[in-house]
N, C-alpha and C positions, 0 to 999 in steps of 0.2 A: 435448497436455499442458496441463494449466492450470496456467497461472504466478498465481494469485489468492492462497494462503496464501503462498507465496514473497515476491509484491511485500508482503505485507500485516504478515508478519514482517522483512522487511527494514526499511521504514517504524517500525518500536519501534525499532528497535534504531538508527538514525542516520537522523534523518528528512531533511538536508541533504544526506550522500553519497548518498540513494537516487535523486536524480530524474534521471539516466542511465541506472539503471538501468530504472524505471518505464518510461522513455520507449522503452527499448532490447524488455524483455519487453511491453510493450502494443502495440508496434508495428501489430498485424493486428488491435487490439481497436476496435469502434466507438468513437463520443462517449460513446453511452452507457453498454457495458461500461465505457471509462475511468472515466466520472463514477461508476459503481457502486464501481466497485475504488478510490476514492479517498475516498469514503466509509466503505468496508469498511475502509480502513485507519487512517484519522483517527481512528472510533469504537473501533478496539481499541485503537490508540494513548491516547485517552484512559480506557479503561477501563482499562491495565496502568496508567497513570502514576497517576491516581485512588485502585485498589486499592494501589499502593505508597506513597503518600503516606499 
């Protein structure tokens, strides 16, 4: 199962309560997947927060 829209929508919506979970669903992801999915997530982050402003 991919947890990538999951970690990626959790991230908008509480970026400070998310990093347990990040940590808890990436668990079995490489360096790399991590750093992809944390990128994946910053950029929508800043694209919702952007588009609402």
């Amino acid at each position: 199962m991919d947890f990538k829209p999951l970690v990626t929508l959790l991230a908008i919506v509480n970026p400070l309560a998310i990093v347990p979970f990040f940590i808890h669903y990436t668990q079995g992801f490489s360096h790399e997947q991590r750093k992809r999915t944390i990128v994946t997530a910053s950029f929508s982050a800043f694209v919702v927060i952007a588009v609402s402003a």
